[in-house]
PASEBA-1860 file (N, C-alpha, C; in nm, 3 decimals):
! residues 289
1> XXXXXXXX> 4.437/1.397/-1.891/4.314/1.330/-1.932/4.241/1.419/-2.034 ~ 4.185/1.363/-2.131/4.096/1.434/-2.189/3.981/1.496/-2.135 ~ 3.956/1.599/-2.219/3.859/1.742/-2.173/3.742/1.646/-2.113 ~ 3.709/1.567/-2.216/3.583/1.465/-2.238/3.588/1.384/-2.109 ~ 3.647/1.335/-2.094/3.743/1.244/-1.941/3.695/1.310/-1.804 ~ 3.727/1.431/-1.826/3.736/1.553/-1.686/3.534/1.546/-1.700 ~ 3.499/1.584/-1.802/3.364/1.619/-1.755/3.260/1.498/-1.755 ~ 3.321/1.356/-1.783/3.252/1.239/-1.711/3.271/1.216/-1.606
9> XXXXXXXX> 3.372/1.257/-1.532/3.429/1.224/-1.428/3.393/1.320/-1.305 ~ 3.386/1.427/-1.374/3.302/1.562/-1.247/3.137/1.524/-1.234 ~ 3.096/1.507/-1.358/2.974/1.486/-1.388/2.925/1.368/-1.217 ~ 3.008/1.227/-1.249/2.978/1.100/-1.179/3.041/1.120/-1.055 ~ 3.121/1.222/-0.978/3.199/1.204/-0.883/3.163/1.351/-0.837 ~ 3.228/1.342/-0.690/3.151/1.472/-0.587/3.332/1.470/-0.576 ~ 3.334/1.651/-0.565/3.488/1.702/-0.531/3.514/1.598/-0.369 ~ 3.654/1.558/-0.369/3.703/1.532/-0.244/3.674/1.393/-0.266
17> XXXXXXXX> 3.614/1.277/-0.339/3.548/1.145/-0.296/3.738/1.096/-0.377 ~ 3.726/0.955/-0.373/3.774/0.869/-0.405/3.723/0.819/-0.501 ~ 3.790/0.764/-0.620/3.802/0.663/-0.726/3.867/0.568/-0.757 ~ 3.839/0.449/-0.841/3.914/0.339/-0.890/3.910/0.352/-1.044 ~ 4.006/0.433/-1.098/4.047/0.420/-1.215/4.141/0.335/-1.238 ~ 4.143/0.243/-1.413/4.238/0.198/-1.416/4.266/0.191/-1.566 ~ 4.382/0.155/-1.615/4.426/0.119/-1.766/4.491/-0.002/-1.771 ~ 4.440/-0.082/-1.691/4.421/-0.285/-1.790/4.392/-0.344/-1.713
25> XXXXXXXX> 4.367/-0.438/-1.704/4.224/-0.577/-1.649/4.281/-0.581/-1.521 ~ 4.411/-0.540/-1.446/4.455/-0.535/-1.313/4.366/-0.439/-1.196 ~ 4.335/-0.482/-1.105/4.303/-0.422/-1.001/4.397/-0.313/-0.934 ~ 4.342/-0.167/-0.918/4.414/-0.087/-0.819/4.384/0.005/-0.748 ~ 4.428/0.061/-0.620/4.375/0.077/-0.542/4.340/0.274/-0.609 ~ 4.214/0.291/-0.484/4.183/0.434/-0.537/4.252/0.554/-0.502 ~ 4.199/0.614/-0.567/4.286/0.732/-0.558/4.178/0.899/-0.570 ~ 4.238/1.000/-0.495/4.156/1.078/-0.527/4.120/1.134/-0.608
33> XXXXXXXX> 3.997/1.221/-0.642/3.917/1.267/-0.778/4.029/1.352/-0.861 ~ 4.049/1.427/-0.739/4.129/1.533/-0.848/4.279/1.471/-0.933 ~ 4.340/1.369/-0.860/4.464/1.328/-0.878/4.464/1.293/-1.023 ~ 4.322/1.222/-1.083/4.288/1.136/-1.203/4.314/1.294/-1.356 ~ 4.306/1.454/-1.260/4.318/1.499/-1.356/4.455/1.562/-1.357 ~ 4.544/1.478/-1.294/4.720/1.541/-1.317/4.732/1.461/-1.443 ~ 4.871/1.495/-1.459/4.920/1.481/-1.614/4.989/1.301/-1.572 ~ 5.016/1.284/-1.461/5.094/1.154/-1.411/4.993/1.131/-1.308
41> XXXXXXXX> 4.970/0.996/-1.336/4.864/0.905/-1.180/4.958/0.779/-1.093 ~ 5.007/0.778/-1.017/5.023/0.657/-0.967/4.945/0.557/-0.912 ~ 4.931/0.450/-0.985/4.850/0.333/-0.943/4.928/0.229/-0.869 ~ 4.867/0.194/-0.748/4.893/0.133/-0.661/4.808/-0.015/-0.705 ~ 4.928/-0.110/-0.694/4.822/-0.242/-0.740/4.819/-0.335/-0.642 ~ 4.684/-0.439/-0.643/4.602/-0.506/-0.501/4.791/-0.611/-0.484 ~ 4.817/-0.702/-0.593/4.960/-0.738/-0.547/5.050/-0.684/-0.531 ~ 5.111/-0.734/-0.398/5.212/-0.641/-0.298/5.368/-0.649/-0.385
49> XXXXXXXX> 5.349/-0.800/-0.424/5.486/-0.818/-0.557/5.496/-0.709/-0.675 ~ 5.396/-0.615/-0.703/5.375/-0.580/-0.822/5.397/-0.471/-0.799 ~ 5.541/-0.375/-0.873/5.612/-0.204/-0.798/5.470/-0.134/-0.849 ~ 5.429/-0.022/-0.795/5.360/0.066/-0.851/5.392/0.127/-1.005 ~ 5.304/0.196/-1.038/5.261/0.212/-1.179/5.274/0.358/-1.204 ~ 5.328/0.437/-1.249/5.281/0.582/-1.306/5.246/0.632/-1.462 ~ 5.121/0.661/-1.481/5.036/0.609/-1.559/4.990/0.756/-1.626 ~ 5.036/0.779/-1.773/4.991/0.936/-1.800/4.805/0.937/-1.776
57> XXXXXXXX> 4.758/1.007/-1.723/4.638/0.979/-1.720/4.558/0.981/-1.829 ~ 4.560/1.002/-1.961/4.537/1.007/-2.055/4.531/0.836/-2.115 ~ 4.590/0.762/-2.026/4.621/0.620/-2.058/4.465/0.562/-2.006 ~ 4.416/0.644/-1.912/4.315/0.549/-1.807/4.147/0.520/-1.928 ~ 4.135/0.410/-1.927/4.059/0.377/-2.022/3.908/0.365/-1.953 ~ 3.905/0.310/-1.811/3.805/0.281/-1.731/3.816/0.324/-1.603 ~ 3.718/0.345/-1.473/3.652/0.405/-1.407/3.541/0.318/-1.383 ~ 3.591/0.269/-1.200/3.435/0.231/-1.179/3.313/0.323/-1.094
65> XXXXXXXX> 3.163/0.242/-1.154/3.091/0.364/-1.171/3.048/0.396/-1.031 ~ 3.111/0.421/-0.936/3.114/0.477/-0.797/3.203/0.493/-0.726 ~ 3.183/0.610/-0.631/3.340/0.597/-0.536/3.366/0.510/-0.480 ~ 3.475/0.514/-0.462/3.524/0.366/-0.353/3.646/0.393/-0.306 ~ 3.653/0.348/-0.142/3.748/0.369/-0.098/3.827/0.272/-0.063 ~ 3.959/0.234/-0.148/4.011/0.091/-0.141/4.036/0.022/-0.273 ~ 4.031/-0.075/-0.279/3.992/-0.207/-0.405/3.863/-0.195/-0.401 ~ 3.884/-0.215/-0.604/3.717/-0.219/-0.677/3.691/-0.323/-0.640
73> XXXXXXXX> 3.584/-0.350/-0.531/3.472/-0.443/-0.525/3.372/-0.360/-0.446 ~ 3.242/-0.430/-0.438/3.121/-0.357/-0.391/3.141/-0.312/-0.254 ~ 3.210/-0.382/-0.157/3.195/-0.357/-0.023/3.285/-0.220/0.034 ~ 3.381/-0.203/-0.077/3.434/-0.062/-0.085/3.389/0.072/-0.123 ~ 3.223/0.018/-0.176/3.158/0.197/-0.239/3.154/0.248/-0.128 ~ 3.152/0.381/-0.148/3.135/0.460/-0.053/3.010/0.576/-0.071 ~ 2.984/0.559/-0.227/2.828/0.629/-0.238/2.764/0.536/-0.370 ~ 2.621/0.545/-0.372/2.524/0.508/-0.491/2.475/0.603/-0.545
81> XXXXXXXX> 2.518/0.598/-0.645/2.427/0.702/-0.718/2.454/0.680/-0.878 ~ 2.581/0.611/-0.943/2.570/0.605/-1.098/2.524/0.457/-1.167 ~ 2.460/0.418/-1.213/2.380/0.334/-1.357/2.454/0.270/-1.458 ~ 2.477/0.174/-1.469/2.511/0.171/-1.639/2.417/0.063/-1.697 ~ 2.426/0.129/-1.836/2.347/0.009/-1.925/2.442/0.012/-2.045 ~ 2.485/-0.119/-2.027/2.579/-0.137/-2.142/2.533/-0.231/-2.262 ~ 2.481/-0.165/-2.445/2.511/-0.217/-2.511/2.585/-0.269/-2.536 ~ 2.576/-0.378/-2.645/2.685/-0.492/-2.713/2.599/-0.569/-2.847
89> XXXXXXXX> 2.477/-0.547/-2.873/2.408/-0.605/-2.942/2.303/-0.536/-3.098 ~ 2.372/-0.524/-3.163/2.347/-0.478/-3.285/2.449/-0.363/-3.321 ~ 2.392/-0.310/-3.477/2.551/-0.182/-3.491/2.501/-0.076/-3.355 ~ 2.607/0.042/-3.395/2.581/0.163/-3.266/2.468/0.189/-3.318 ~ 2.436/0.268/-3.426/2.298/0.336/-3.453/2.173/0.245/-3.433 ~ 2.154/0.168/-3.423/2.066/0.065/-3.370/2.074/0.064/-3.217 ~ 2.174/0.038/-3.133/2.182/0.036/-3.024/2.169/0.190/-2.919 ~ 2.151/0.312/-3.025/2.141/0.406/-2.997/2.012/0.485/-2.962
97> XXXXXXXX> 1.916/0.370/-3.083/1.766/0.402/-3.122/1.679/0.329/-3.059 ~ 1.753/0.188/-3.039/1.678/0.127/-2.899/1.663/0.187/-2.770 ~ 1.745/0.195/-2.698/1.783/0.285/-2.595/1.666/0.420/-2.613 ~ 1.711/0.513/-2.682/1.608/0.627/-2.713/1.451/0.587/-2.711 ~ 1.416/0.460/-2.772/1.285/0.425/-2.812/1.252/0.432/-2.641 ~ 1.306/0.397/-2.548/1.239/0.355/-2.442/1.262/0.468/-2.344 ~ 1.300/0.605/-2.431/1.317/0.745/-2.338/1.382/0.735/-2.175 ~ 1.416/0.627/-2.147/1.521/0.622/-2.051/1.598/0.773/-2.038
105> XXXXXXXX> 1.554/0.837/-1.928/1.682/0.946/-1.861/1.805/0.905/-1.843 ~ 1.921/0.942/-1.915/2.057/0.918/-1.863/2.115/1.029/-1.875 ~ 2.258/1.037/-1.857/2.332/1.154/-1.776/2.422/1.185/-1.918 ~ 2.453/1.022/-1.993/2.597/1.019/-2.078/2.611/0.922/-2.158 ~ 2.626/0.908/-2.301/2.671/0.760/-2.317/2.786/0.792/-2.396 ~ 2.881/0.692/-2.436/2.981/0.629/-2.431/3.033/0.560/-2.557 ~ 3.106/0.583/-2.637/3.110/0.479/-2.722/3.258/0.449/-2.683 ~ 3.262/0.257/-2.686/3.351/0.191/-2.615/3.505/0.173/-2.705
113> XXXXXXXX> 3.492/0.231/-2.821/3.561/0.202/-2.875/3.573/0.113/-2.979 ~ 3.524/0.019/-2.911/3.486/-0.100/-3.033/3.357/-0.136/-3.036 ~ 3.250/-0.231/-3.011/3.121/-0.188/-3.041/2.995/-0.212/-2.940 ~ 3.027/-0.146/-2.813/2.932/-0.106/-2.786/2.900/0.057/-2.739 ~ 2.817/0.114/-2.692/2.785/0.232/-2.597/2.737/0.158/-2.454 ~ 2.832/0.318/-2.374/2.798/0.272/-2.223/2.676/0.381/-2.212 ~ 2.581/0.351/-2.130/2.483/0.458/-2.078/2.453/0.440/-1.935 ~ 2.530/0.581/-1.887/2.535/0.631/-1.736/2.465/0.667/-1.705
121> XXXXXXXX> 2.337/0.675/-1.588/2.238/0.774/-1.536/2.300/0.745/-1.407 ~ 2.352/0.903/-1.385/2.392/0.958/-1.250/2.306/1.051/-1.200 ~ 2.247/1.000/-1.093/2.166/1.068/-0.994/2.197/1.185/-0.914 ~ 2.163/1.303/-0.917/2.167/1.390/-0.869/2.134/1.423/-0.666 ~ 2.131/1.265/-0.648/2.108/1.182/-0.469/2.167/1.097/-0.484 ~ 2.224/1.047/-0.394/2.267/0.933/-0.352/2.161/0.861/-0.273 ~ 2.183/0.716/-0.342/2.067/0.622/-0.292/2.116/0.611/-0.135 ~ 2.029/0.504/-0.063/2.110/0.499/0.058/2.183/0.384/0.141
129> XXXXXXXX> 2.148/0.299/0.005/2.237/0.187/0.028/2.263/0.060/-0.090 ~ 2.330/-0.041/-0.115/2.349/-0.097/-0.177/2.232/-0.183/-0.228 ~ 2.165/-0.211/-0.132/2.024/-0.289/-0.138/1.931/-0.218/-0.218 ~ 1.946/-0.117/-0.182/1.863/-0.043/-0.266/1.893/0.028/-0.457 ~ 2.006/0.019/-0.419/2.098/0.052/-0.587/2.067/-0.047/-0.646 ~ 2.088/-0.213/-0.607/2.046/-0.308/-0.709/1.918/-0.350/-0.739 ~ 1.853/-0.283/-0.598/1.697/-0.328/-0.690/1.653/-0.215/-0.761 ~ 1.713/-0.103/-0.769/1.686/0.029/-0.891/1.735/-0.058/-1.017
137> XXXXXXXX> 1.903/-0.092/-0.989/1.959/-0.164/-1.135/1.883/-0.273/-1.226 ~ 1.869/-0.398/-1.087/1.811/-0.448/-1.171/1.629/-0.419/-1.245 ~ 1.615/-0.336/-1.200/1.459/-0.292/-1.249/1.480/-0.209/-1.395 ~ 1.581/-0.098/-1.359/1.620/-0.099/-1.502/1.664/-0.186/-1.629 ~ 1.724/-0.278/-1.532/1.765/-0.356/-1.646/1.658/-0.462/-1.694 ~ 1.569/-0.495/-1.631/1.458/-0.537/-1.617/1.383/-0.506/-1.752 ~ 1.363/-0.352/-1.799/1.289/-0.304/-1.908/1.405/-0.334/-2.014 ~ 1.512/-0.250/-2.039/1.639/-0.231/-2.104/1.695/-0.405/-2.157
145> XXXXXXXX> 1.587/-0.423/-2.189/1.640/-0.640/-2.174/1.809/-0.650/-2.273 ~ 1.779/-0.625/-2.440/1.879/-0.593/-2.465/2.014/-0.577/-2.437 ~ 2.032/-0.540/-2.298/2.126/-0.438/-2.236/2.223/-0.597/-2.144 ~ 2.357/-0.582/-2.082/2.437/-0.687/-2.064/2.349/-0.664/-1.923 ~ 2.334/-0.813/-1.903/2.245/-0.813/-1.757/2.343/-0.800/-1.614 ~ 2.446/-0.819/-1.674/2.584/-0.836/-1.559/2.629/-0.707/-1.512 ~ 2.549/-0.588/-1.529/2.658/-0.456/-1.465/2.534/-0.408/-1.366 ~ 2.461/-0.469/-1.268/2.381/-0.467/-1.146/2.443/-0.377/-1.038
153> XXXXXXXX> 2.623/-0.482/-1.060/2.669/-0.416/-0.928/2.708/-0.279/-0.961 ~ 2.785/-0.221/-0.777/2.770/-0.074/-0.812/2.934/-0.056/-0.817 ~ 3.037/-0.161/-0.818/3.143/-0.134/-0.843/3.213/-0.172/-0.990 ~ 3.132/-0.233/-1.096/3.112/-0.213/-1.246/3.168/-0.060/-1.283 ~ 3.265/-0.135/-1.421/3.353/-0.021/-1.493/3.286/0.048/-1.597 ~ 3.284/0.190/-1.615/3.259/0.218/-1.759/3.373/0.285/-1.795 ~ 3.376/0.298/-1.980/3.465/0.348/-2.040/3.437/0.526/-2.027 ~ 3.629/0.577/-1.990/3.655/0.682/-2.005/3.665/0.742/-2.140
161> XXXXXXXX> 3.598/0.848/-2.201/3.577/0.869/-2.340/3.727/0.937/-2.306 ~ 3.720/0.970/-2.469/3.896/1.040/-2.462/3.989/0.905/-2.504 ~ 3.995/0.855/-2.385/4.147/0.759/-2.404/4.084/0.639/-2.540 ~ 4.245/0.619/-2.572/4.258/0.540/-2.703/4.291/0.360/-2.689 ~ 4.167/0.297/-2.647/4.184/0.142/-2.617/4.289/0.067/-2.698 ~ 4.295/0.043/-2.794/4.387/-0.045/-2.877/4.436/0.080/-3.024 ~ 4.577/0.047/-3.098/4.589/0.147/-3.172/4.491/0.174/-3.264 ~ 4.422/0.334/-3.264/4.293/0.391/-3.377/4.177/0.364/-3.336
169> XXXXXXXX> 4.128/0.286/-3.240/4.026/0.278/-3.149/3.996/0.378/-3.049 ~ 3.960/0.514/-3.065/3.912/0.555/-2.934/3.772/0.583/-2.858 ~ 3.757/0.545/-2.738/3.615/0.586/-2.641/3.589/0.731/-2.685 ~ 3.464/0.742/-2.731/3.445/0.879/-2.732/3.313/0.889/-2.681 ~ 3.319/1.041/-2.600/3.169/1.088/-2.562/3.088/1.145/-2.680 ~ 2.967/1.042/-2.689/2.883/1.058/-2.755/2.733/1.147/-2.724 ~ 2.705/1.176/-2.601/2.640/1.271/-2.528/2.634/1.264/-2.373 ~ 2.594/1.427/-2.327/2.659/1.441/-2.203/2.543/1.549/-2.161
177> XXXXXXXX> 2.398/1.497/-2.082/2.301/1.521/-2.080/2.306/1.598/-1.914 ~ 2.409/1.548/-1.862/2.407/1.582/-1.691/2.304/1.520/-1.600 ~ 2.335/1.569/-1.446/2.249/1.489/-1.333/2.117/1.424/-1.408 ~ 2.025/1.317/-1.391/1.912/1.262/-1.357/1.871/1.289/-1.219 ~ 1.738/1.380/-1.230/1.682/1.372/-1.086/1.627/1.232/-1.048 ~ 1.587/1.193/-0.902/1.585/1.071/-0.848/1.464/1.065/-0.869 ~ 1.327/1.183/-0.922/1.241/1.207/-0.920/1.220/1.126/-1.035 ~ 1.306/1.154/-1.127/1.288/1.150/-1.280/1.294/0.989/-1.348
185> XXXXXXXX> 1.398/0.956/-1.272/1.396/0.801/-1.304/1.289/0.713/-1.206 ~ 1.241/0.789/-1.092/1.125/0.652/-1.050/0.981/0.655/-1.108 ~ 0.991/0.773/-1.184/0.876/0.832/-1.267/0.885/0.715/-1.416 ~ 1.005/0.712/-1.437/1.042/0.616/-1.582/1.011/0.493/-1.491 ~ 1.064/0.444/-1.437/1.003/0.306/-1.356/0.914/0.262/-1.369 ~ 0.827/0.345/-1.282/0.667/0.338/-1.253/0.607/0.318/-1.394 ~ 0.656/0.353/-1.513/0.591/0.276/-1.607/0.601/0.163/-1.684 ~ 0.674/0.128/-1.601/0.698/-0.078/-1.623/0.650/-0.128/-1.517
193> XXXXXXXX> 0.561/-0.098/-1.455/0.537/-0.212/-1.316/0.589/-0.318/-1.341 ~ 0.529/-0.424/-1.485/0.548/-0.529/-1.478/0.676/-0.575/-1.454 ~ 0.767/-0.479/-1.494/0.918/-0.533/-1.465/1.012/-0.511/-1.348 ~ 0.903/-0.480/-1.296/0.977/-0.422/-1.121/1.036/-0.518/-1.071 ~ 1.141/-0.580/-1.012/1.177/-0.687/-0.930/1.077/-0.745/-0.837 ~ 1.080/-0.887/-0.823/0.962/-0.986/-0.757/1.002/-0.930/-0.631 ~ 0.867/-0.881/-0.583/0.857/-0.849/-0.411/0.816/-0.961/-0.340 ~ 0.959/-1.006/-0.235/0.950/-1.073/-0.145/0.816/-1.107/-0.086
201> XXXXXXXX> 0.733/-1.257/-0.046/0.636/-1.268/-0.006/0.633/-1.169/0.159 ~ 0.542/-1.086/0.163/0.550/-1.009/0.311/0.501/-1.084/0.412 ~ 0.605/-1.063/0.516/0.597/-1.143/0.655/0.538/-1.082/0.759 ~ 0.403/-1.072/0.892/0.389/-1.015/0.955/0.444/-1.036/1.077 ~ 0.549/-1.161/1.080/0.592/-1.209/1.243/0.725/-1.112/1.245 ~ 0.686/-1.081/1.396/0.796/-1.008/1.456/0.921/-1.078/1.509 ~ 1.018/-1.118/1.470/1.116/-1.173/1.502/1.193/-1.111/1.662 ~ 1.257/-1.226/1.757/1.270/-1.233/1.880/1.375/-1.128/1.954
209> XXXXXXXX> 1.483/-1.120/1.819/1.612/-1.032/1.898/1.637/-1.013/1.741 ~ 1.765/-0.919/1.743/1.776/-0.869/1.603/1.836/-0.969/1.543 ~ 1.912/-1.019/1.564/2.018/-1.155/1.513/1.940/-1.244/1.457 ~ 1.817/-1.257/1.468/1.677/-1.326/1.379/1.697/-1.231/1.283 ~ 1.709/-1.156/1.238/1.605/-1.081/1.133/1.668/-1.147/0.985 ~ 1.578/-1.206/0.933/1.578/-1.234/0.814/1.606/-1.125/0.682 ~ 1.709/-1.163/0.621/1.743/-1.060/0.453/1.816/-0.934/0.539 ~ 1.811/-0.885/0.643/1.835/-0.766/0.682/2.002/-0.762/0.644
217> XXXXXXXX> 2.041/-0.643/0.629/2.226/-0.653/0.603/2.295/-0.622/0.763 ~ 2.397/-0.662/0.741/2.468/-0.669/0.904/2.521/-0.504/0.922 ~ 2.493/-0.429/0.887/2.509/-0.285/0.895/2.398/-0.197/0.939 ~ 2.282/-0.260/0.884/2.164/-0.216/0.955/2.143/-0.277/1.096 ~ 2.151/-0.402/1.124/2.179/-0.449/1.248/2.268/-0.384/1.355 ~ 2.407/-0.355/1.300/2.516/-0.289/1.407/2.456/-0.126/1.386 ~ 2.338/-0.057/1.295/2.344/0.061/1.345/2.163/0.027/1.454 ~ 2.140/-0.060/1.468/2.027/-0.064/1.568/2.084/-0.105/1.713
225> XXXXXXXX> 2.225/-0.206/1.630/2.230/-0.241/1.797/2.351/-0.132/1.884 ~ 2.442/-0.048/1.803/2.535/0.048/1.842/2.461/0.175/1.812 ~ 2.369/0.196/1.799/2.323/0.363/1.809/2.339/0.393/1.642 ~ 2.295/0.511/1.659/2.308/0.593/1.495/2.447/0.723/1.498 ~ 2.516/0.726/1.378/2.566/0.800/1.373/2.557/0.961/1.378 ~ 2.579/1.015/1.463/2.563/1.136/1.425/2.552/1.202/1.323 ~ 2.665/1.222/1.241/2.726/1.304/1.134/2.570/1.253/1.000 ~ 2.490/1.171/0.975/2.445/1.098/0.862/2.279/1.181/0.928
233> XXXXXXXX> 2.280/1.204/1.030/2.094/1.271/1.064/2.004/1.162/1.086 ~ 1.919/1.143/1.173/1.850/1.069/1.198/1.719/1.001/1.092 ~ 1.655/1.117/0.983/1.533/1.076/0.970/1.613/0.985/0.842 ~ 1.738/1.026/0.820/1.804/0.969/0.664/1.827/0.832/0.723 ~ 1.896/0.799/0.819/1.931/0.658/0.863/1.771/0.552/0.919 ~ 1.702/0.608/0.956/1.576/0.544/1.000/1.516/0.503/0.840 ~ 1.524/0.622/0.756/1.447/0.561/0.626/1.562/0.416/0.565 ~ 1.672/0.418/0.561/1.758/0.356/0.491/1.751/0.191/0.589
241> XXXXXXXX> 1.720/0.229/0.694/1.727/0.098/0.751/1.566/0.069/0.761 ~ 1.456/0.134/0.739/1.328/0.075/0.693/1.315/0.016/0.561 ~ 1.389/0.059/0.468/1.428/0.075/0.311/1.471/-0.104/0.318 ~ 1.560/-0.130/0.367/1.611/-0.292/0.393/1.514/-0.338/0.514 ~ 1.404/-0.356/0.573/1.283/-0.467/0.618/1.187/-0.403/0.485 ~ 1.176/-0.332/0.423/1.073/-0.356/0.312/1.145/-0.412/0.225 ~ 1.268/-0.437/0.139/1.338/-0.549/0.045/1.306/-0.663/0.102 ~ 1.372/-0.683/0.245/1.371/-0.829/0.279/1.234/-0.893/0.288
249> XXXXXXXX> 1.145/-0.792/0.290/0.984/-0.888/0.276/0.945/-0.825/0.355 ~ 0.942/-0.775/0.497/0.870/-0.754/0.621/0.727/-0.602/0.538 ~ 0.630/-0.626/0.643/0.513/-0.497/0.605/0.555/-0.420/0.666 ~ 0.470/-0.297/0.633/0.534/-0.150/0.751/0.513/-0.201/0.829 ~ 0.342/-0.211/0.895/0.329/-0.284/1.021/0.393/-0.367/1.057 ~ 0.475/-0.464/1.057/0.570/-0.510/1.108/0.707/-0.438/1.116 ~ 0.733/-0.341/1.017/0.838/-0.286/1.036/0.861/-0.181/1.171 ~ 0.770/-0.128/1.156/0.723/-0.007/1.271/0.724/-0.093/1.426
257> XXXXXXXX> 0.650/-0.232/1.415/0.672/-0.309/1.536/0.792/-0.356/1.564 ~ 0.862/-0.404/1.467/0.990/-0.440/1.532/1.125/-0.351/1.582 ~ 1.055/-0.209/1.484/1.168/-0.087/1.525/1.161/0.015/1.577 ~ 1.023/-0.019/1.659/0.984/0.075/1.779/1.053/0.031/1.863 ~ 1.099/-0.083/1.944/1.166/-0.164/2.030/1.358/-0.067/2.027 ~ 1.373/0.021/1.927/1.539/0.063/1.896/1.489/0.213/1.891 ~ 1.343/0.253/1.903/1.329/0.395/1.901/1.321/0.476/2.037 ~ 1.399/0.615/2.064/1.342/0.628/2.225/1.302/0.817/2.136
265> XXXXXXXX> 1.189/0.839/2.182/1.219/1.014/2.156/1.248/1.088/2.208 ~ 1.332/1.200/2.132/1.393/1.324/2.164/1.332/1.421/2.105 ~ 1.338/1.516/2.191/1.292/1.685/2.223/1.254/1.700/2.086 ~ 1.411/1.712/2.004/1.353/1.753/1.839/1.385/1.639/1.756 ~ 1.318/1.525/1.807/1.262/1.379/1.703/1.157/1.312/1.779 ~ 1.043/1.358/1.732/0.933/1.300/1.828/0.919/1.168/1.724 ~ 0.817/1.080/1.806/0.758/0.936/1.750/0.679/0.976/1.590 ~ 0.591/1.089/1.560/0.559/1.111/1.446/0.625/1.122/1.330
273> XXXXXXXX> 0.739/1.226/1.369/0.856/1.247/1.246/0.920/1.066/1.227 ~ 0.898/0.994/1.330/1.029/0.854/1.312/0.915/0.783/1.186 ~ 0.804/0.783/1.246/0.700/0.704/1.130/0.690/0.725/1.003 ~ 0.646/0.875/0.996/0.659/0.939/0.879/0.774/0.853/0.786 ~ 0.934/0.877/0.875/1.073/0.803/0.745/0.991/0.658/0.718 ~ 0.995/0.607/0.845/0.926/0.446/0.789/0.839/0.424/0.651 ~ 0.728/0.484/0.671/0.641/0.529/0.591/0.655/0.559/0.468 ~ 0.803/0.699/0.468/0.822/0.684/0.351/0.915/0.608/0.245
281> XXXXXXXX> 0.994/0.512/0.344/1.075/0.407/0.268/0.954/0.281/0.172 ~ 0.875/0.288/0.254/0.744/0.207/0.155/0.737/0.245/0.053 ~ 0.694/0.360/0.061/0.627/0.422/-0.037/0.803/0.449/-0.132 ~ 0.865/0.499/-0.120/0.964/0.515/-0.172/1.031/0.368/-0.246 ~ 0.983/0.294/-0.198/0.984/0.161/-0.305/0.904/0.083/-0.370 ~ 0.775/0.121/-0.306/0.652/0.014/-0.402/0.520/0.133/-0.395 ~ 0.554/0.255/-0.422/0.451/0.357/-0.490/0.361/0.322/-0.415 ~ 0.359/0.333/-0.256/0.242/0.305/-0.184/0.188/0.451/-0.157
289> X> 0.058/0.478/-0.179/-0.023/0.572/-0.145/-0.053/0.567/-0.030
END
């Protein structure tokens, strides 16, 4: 892979994760980080008819913009944390100066080869869930209008600079700025209110059993109704599952009521520290003071 290749790819990916690289419109399965920088990749493809692939890696043109473990689709990420905003609309130097005009933090952009730039902002955190990645995306994309409204999701490809798309066409890295703090982009946010995604009308009724809960994702449900994982820490999983009843509409006060009922305290997690996460998933999405 190209030099350029290796340091988009360290840049957007944590040693040890999984990736879905690929070189043509076929789906295949991931593979690990480091493997993408041998001289030979074998790609494994989603049809079982179809022999595997060994692929100089230098061939791999795209990379989708998160790990994933499995087939590229969303339900396979395995972390949030990279952005894209993909031009397509005017020459590059225009599409370069737009972008800039609106001082957007990003990590990297991209030129596709043919005519657009990709622009990556990879977060230096991982968000903490999918719900929450697309209402960052689409809020960015929200300001960024210009920009293709279709790369929301978090299993969306960008181009690997280095490799050569069609003959004399190649992706090249056009700048390579590194991490975006999480600080840094809700700071750029906060100065578009107007374009923030429409907040759900807020509900104060407490719903009967969890299997009611309205907008909630079925992952937050099975970690209220099977316990919390160890290995992930408590105050991180309490914010991430307050994080989804403030998307779906619910108020804190309602949130806090309905998920006191799944809280019991321990020695070193009293009832104050559990509020506090609640608390700060609010605020961590609608700049509540």
């Amino acid at each position: 892979m190209h030099t350029d290749g290796v340091k988009l790819l360290k840049l957007m990916f944590r040693p040890g994760e999984t990736i879905c690289p690929h070189h043509t419109k076929y789906a295949y399965h991931s593979i690990p980080l480091e493997n993408a920088f041998k001289e030979e990749v074998t790609m494994v493809p989603r049809d079982p008819n179809r022999n595997f692939e060994y692929v100089s890696s230098d061939k791999l043109l795209l990379v989708a913009l998160n790990p994933i473990q499995g087939f590229r689709n969303d339900a396979d990420c395995t972390a949030y944390r990279n952005f894209l905003v993909e031009m397509d609309t005017g020459a590059i130097d225009e599409q370069l100066e737009y972008v800039k005009r609106y001082e957007i933090p990003y990590s990297a952009a991209i030129f596709s080869g043919n005519k657009s730039i990709h622009f990556v902002i990879s977060l230096d955190q991982d968000l903490p869930s999918e719900k929450i990645y697309r209402f960052f995306s689409e809020w960015i994309l929200n300001i960024i209008t210009l920009a293709d409204p279709n790369t929301k999701n978090p299993s969306r490809s960008v181009r690997i600079p280095g490799a050569e798309r069609d003959p004399g066409k190649f992706q090249r890295l056009m700048e390579l700025n590194g991490p975006v703090s999480l600080q840094a982009l809700t700071d750029w946010l906060k100065r578009y209110p107007q374009s923030r995604p429409q907040e759900k009308k807020r509900r104060e009724r407490i719903p009967g059993t969890e299997s009611s809960f309205d907008g909630i994702s079925i992952w937050a449900k099975n970690r209220l109704s099977r316990g919390f994982r160890k290995d992930k820490g408590r105050n991180k999983q309490w914010f991430s599952i307050a994080c989804e009843f403030c998307l779906a509409g619910y108020t804190e006060s309602a949130t806090i009521d309905i998920l006191s009922r799944f809280f019991e305290e321990e020695k070193d997690f009293k009832e104050k520290e559990w509020k506090i996460a609640i608390e700060s998933a609010f605020k961590y999405l609608y700049n509540r003071k």
